[in-house]
C-alpha positions in Angstrom: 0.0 0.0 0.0 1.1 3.4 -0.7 0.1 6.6 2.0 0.1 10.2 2.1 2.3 11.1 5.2 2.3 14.3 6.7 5.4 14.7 8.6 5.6 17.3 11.2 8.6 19.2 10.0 8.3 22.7 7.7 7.9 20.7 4.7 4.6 22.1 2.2 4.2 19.2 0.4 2.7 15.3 1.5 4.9 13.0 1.2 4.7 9.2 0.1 5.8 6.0 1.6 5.0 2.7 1.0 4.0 0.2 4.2 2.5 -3.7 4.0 0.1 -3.1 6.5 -4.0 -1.4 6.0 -4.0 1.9 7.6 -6.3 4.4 8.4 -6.5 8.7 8.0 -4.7 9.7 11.3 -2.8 7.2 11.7 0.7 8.6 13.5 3.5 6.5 12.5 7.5 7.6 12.4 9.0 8.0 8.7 12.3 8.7 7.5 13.1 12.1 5.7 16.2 13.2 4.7 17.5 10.0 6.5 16.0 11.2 10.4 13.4 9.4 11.7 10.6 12.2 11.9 6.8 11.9 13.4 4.0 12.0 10.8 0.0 11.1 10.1 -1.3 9.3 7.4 -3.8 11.5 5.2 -4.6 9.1 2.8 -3.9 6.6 0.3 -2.0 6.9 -3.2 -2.2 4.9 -6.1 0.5 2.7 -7.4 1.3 4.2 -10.9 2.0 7.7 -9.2 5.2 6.7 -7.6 7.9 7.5 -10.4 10.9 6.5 -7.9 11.4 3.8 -5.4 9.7 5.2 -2.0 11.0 4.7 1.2 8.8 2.6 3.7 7.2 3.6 6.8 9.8 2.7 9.9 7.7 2.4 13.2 3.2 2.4 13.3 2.2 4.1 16.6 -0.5 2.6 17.7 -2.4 6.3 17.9 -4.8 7.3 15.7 -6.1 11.0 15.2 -9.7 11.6 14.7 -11.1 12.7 11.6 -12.2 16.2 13.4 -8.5 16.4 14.2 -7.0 16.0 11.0 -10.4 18.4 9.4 -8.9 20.9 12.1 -5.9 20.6 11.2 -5.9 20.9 7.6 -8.2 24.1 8.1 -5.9 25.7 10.5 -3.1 25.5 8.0 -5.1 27.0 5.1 -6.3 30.1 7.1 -3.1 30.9 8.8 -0.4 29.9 6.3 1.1 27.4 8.2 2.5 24.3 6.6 0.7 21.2 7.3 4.2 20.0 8.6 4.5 22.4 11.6 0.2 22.2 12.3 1.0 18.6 13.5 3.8 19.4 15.1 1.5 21.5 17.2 -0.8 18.3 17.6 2.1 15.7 17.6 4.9 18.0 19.8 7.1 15.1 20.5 10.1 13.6 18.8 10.4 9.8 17.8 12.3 9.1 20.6 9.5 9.6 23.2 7.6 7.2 22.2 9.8 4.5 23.2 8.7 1.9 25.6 10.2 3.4 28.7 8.2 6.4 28.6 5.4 4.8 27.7 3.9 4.0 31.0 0.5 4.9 32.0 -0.9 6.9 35.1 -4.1 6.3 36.8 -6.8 9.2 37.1 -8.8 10.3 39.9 -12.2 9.0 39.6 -13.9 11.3 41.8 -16.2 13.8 40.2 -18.8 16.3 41.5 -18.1 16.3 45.1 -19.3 19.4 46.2 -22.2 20.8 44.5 -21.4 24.2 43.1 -24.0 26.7 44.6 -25.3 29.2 42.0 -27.6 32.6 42.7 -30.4 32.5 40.7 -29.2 34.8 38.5 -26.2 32.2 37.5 -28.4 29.6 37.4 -30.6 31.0 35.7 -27.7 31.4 32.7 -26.9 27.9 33.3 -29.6 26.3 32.6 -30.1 28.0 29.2 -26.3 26.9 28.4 -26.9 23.5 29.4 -29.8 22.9 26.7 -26.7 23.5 23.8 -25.1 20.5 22.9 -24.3 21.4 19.6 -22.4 24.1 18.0 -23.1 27.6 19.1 -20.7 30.4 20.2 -22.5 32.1 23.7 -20.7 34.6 25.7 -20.8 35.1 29.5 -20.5 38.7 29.8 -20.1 39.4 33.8 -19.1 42.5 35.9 -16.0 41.3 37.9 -16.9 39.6 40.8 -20.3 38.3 39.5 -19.5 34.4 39.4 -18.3 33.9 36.4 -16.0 31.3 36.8 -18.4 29.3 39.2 -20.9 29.0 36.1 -18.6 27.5 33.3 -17.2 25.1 36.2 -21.0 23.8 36.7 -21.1 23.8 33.6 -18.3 21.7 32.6 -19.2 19.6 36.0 -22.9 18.6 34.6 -21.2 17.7 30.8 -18.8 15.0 32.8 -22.0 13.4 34.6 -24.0 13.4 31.4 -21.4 11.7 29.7 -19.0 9.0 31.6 -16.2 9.6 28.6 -17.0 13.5 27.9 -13.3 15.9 27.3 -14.1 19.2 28.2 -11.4 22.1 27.9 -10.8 25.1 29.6 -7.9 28.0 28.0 -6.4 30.5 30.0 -4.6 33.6 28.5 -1.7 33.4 31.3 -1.1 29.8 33.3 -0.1 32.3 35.8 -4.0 32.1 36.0 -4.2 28.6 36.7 -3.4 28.7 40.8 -6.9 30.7 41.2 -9.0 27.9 39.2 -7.0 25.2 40.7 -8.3 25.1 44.5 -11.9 25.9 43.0 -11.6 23.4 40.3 -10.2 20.2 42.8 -13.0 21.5 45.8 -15.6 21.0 43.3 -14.4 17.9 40.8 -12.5 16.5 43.5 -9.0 15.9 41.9 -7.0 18.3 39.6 -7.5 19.3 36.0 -5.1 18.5 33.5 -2.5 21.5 33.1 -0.8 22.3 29.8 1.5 24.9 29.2 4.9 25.0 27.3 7.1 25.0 30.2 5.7 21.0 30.9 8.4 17.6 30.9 8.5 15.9 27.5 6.6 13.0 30.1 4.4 15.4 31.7 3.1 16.0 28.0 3.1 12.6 26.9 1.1 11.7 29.6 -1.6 14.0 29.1 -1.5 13.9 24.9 -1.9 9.8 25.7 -5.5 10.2 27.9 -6.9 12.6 25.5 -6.3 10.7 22.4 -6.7 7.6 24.2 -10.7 8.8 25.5 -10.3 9.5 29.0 -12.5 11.6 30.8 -10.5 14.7 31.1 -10.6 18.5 32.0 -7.4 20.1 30.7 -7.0 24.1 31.9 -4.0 25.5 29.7 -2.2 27.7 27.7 -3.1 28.4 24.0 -0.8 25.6 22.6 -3.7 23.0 24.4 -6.3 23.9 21.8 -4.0 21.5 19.4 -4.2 18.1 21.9 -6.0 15.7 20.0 -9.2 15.2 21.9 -11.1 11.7 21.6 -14.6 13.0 22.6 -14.5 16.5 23.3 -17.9 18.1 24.5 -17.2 21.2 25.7 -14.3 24.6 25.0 -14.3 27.2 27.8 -12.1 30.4 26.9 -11.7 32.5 29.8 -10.6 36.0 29.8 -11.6 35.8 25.6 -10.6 39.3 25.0 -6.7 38.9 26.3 -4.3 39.6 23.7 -2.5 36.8 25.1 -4.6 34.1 22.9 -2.9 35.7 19.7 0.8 34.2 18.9 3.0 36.7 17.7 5.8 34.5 17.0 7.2 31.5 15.5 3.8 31.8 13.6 0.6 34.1 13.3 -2.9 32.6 15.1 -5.3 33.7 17.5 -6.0 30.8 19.5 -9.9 31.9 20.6 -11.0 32.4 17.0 -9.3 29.0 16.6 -11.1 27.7 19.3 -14.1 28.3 17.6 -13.8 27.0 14.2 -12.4 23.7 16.6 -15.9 23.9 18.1 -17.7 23.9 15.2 -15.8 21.2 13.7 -16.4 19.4 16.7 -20.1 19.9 16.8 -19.6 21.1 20.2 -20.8 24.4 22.3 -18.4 27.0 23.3 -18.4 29.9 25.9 -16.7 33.0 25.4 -15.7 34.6 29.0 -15.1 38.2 29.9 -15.9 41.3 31.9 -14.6 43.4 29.3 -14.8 41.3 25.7 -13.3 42.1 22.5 -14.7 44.3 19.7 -14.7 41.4 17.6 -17.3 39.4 19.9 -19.3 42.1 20.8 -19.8 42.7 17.2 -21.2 39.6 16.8 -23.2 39.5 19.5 -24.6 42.0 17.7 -25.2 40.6 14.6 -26.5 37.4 16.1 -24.0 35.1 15.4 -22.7 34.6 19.0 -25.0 34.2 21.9 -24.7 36.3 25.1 -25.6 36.1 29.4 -24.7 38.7 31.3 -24.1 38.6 34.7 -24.2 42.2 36.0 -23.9 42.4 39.8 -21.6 40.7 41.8 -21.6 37.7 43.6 -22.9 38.1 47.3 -24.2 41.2 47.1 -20.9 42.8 47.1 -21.1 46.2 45.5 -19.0 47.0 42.3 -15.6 49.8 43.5 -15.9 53.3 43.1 -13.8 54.6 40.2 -12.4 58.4 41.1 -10.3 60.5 37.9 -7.1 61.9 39.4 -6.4 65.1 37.2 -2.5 64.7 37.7 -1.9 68.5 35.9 -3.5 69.3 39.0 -0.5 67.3 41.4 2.5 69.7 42.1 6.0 68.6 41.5 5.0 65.7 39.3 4.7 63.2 42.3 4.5 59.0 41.6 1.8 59.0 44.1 -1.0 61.5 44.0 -2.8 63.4 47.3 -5.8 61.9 47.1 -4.5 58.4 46.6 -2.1 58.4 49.2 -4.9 59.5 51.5 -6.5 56.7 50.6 -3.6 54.5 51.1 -3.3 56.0 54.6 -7.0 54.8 55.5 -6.8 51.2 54.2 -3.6 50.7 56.1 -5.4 52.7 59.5 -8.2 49.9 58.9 -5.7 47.0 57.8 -7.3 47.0 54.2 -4.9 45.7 51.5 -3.9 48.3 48.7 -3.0 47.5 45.1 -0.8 50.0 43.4 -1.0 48.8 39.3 1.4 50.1 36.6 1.5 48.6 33.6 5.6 48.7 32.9 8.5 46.6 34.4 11.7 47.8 35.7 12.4 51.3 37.4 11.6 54.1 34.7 10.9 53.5 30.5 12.8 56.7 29.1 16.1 58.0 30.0 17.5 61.0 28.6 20.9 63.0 29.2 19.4 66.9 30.2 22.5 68.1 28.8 22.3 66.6 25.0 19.4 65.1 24.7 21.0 61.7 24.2 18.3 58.5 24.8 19.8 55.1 26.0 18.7 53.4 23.1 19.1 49.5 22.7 22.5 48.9 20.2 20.5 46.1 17.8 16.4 47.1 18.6 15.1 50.9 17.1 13.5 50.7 20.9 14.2 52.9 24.5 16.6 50.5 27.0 14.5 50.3 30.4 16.2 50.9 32.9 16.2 48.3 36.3 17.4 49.8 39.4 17.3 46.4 40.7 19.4 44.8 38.2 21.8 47.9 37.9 21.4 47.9 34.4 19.7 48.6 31.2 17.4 46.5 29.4 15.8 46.1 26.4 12.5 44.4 26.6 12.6 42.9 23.2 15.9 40.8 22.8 17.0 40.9 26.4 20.3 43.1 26.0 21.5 45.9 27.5 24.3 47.5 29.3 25.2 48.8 32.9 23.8 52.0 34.5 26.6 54.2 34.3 26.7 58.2 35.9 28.2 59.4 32.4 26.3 60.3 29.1 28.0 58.0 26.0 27.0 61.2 23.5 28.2 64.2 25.5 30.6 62.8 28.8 29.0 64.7 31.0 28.1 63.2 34.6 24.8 62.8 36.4 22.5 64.5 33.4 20.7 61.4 33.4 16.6 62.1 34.1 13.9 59.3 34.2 11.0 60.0 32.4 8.1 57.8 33.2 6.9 55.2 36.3 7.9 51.5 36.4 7.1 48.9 39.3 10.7 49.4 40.8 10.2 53.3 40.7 6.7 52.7 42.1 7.8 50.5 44.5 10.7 53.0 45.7 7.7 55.9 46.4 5.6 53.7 48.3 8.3 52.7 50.7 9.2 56.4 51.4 5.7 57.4 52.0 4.6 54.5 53.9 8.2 52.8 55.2 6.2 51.0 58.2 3.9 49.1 55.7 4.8 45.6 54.4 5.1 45.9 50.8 5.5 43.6 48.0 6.0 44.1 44.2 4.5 41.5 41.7 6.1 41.3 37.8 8.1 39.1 35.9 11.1 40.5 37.2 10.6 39.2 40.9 8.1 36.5 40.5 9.4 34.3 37.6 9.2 31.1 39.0 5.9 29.2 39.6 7.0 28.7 42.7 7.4 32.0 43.8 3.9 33.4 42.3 2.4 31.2 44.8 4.6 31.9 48.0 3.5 35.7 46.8 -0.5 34.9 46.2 -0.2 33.2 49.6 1.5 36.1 51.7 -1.1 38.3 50.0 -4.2 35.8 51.1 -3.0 35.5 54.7 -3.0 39.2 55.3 0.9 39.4 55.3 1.4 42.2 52.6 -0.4 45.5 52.9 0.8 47.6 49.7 1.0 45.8 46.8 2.8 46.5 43.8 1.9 45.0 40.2 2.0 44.8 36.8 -0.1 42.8 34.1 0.5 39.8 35.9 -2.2 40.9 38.8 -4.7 42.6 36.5 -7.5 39.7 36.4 -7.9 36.3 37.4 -7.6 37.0 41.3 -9.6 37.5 44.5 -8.2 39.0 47.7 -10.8 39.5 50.2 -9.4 42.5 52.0 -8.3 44.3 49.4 -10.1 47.8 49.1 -8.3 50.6 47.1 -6.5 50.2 43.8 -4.3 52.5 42.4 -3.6 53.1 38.8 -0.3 54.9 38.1 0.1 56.7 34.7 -3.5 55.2 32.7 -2.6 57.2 29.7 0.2 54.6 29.0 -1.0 52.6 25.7 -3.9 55.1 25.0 -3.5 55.8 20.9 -0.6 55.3 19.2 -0.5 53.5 15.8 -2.0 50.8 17.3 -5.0 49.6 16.0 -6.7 47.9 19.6 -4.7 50.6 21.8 -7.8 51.9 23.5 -9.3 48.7 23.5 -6.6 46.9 25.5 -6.6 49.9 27.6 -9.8 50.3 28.5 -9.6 46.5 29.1 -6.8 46.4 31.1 -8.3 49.4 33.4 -11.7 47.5 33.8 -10.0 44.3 35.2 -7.5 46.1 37.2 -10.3 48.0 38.6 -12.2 45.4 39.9 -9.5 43.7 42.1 -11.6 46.0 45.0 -13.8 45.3 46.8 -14.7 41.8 45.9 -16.6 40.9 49.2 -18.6 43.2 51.6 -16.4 45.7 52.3 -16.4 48.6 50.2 -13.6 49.4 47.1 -12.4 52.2 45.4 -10.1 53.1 42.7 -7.8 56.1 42.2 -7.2 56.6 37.9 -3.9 58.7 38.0 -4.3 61.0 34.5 -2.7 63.5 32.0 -6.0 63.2 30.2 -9.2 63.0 32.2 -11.7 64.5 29.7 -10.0 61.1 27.1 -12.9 59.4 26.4 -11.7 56.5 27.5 -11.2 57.6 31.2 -14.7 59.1 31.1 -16.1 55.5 30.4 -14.4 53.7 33.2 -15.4 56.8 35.7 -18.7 56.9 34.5 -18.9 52.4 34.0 -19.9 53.1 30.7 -18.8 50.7 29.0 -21.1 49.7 26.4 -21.0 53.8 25.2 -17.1 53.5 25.1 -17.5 50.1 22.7 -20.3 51.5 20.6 -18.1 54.9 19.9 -14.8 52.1 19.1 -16.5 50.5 16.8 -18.2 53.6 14.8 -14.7 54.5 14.7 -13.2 51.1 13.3 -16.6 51.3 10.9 -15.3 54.5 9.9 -11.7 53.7 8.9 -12.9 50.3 7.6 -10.9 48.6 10.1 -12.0 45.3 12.1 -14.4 43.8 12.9 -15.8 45.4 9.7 -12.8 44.3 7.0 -10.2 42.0 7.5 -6.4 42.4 7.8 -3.2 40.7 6.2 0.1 41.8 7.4 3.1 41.3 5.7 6.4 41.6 7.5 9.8 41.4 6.1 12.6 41.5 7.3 16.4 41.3 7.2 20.4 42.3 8.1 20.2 45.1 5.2 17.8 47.6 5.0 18.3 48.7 1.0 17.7 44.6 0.5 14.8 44.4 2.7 13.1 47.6 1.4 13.4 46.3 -2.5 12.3 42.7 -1.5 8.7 44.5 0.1 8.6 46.8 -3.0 8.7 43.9 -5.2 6.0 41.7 -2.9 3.9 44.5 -3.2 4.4 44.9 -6.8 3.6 41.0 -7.3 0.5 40.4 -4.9 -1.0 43.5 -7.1 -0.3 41.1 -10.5 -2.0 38.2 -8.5 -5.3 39.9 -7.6 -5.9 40.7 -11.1 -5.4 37.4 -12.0 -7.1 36.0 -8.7 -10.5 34.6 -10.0 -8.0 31.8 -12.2 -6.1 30.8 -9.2 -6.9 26.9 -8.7 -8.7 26.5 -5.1 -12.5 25.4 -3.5 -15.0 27.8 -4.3 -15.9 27.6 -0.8 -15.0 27.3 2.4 -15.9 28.0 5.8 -14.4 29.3 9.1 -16.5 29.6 12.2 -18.5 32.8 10.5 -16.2 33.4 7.7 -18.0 32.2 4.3 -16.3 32.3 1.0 -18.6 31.9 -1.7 -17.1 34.0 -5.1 -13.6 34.0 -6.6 -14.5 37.5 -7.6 -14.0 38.4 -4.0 -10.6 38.2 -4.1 -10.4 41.2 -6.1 -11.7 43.7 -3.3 -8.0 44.2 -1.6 -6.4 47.4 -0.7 -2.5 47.2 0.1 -1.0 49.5 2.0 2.8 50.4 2.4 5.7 49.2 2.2 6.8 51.4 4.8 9.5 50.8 7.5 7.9 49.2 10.8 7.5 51.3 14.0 9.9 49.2 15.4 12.1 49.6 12.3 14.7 47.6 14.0 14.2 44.6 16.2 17.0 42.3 17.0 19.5 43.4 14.6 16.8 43.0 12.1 15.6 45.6 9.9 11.5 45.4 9.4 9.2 46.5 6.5 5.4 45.6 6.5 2.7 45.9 4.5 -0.6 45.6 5.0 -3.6 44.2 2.9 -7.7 45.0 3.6 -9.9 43.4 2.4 -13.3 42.8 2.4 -14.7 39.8 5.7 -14.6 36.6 3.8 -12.3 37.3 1.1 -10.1 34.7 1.0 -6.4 36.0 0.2 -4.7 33.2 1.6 -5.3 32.0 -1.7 -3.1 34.4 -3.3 -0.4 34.4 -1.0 0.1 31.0 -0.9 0.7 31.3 -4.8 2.8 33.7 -4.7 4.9 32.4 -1.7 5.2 29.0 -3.9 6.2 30.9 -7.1 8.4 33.3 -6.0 11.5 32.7 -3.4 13.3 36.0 -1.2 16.1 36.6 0.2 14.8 38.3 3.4 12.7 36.5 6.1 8.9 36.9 5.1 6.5 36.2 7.6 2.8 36.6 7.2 0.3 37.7 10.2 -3.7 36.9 9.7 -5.9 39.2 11.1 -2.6 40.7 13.3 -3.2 42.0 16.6 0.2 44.1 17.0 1.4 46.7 14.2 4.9 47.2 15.4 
């Protein structure tokens, strides 16, 4: 017999072997290529008189099979995002040859427990329950709650009434951060009564193994991970849970484009299966669909217990003398919490000490040698860093442009510099800071979430990594340092991440009975985007986004391409995105020949005409914001196009008919421009 194999490497093409014995589509076996023995899956058969040349035979059959919804997914995900098929098993498959050898082969029991406690829902969650429980087939429903409202508690009764309908039901639950995972943990094993399934990158080849086994083998499962566990190959999958839905965090920006929640979905559909979409603050994308009645929605709008949502107060900081970290009324506040041993959260959205330094003599910027970016500096570290490729240099008193000594300002508040005011204004309170820099081990997040639980920190200091996801009891005042940071910008979601980011921050307060409020420190209070969070409108901020994306033709109302090259010479990598541009215009006027399916589907994306490929507007070549990024010089360009046209199409044909010699690297519907 003679197979298709897809072998999980960066090759395009299928490749053919030969093999004595009947098998099946999915079928992951070991093949040699280029003499290495190299995991692939058997797409299908071939016939006899196509092989010109003596093939090779398939070495090892693993006794795994994928599912047919697997390899569908699969071959889907690789047409929408310009992936080879290769490296979209690789993503399914992530394991060499060598781990499947016997010695790791070995099998762990799982807890049979299930449902021990009954999860006790208000009426108002219950009420949303029950109208998600009657969906068992595809449909997209968000769960649109105020923080603090339960949200959580419903998708975990949820998921716990799919496993006692169904003895081998897979249900699984993504996380933006696995940072996030401690906080579901002790709620998930109190109400399941033994631990989900965690998958994240930073796993033992074994630990994966293990988990990839019980999945493809049918077990009934809960995994809670990372983006990367939307790729295991579940057996019987009933359920997909995306928490947080709106984090930027679902969308991989590197070593390949994909957003992992619009992934999620075309999975669900696929899979024939409901999904929930989870968020105080959702995406534009969502909400526009809620709107348009593709996507269900429940809201949830008062919190849990009847504890009362924070009081957000605008802190005109033109109005502060001196330029001070920490403003009057905020550090009044501060005072009061401690007075009533209340917790405070002090949130600023930037590692290290300060993000601009500047010589007041010359003007010189510490600049990073390789990236067109500012070096940050980190008083902790004594050094200068740069946030994108990790270099740097030490803090030194003399200017490199000028040599004069101590001109250097800071411009700007990080979590060190934060830190640093805190502890002069209040040096008796017991203060911890929370960022990547001092809790990088999973180890040390929880010795910090613990301290913070049992009342042993007052002041706290974060960044990102404490915006959502968590619930401390006695915390009652947040404060938000610098809130015009990420407002506008040449980023298209800018306002949206920010407003976001704000919202969740904002309701770390007050979570139980006791009163929260929230200081906004700004340059801008009359933005419109700190009016909406002091005024919790929301819904008026969103509706006013999305006239404006309407207006520029932006998404969710037109879809986005972006092309970025990139390479050691700039002349080079400027004439190489001149002449892609020049050649993706000759394609779309020849796009309705191109060979491909006249239609497709993708979650809500329909592709009907050929003729649709002709509505494209490129834009650029023009350097990249960050025209410079690890010794790298970056063009992009970027192609808009009317929702459903299907370019992929014509990039793919030119990507196979035309070969560069600077790195090209395509984004689908992008979520960062720089």
């Amino acid at each position: 017999m003679y197979y298709e194999v897809i072998v999980a490497t960066n090759i395009e093409q299928k490749l053919t072997y030969e093999s004595d014995a009947l098998l099946q589509p999915g079928s992951v076996v070991i093949v040699p290529v280029r003499n290495r023995p190299t995991i692939g899956a058997v797409s299908g058969t071939s016939k006899e008189e196509d092989c010109k040349y003596k093939l090779k035979s398939i070495s090892v059959i693993l006794p795994f099979v994928l599912s047919e919804h697997c390899m569908t997914f699969l071959k889907w995900f690789s047409e929408y995002n310009l992936f080879s098929l290769g490296m979209a098993l690789k993503m399914m498959v992530p394991f060499t040859p060598d781990a499947f050898a016997p010695k790791s082969t070995r099998k762990t029991s799982l807890p049979e427990k299930c449902g021990v406690v009954k999860i006790n829902l208000n009426s108002a969650q219950q009420d949303v329950a029950q109208r998600l429980l009657s969906k068992h087939e595809f449909s997209v429903d968000l769960i649109d709650g105020v923080t603090g409202s339960g949200k959580t508690e419903v998708y975990l009764y949820l998921v716990q009434q799919r496993l006692k309908e169904n003895p081998l039901a897979q249900a699984l639950i993504l996380l933006p951060e696995i940072a996030l995972t401690s906080a579901l943990m002790s709620r998930f094993k109190k109400y399941f009564g033994f631990d989900p399934l965690v998958w994240h990158s930073n796993m033992t080849k074994l630990q994966k193994l293990s988990i990839w086994k019980k999945v493809l083998e049918g077990e009934q499962v809960v995994v809670v991970g990372a983006r990367s566990a939307l790729f295991l190959p579940f057996a019987n999958l009933a359920m997909i849970v995306i928490d947080e839905e709106h984090d930027p965090s679902y969308k991989q920006n590197e070593q390949g484009f994909y957003n992992a929640r619009d992934m999620a979905i075309v999975r669900a559909q696929i899979e024939n299966i409901p999904i929930l979409l989870v968020s105080a603050t959702p995406s534009l994308e969502t909400v526009h669909n809620v709107k348009l009645g593709k996507f269900g929605v429940e809201k949830l709008a008062s919190r849990y217990a009847n504890a009362t949502l924070p009081l957000v107060k605008i802190i005109d900081m033109r109005q502060e003398q001196g330029r001070p970290v920490i403003s009057t009324p905020l550090s009044d506040a501060i005072s009061s919490a401690l007075s009533k041993r209340e917790q405070v959260l002090i949130f600023v959205n930037q590692r290290g000490y300060t993000p601009l330094s500047l010589c007041k003599n010359c003007g010189y910027k510490w600049k990073c040698a390789i990236c067109d970016v500012n070096l940050i500096e980190h008083k902790a570290f004594n050094r200068f860093l740069c946030h994108h490729c990790g270099g740097g240099r030490e803090i030194s008193k003399v200017c490199p442009e000028c040599g004069k000594e101590n001109t250097r300002i800071s411009l700007g508040i990080g979590a060190e510099r934060a830190l640093e005011a805190i502890q002069s204004q209040f040096p008796s309170a017991r203060c911890l800071s929370i960022s990547s820099d001092t809790v990088s081990s999973k180890k040390a997040r929880a010795s910090a979430m613990d301290s913070i639980h049992n009342n042993e920190v007052d002041i706290i200091i974060g960044t990102q990594i404490l915006a959502k996801g968590h619930h401390f009891s006695n915390l009652t005042v947040v404060g938000v340092l610098e809130a015009d940071h990420g407002v506008g910008g040449c980023d298209l979601r800018a306002n949206e991440r920010t407003y976001q980011l704000l919202d969740q921050v904002s309701g770390r307060a007050g979570r139980e009975q006791k009163q929260g409020n929230v200081f906004i420190q700004t340059y801008m209070p009359s933005a419109p985007i700190i009016l909406a969070l002091a005024n919790r409108e929301r819904d008026v901020f969103y509706e006013h986004e999305l006239k404006d994306r309407e207006t520029h033709s932006m998404p969710p109302f037109k879809s986005l391409i972006a092309v970025i090259l990139s390479g050691n010479v700039e002349i080079d990598v400027q004439k190489c995105a001149r002449r892609w541009g020049q050649l993706f215009g000759d394609l779309i006027k020849e796009a309705a020949n191109l060979p491909g399916s006249e239609s497709s589907h993708a979650g809500n994306r329909h592709i009907s005409r050929p003729s649709e490929l002709l509505r494209a507007q490129l834009l650029g070549p023009v350097p990249a914001p960050i025209s410079r990024l690890r010794g790298k010089y970056r063009y992009r360009l970027l192609i808009k196009a009317d929702k459903g046209s299907n370019l992929q199409r014509v990039i793919r044909c030119l990507t196979q008919r035309e070969s560069f010699a600077v790195d090209v690297q395509v984004d689908v519907d992008p979520y960062e421009f720089l």
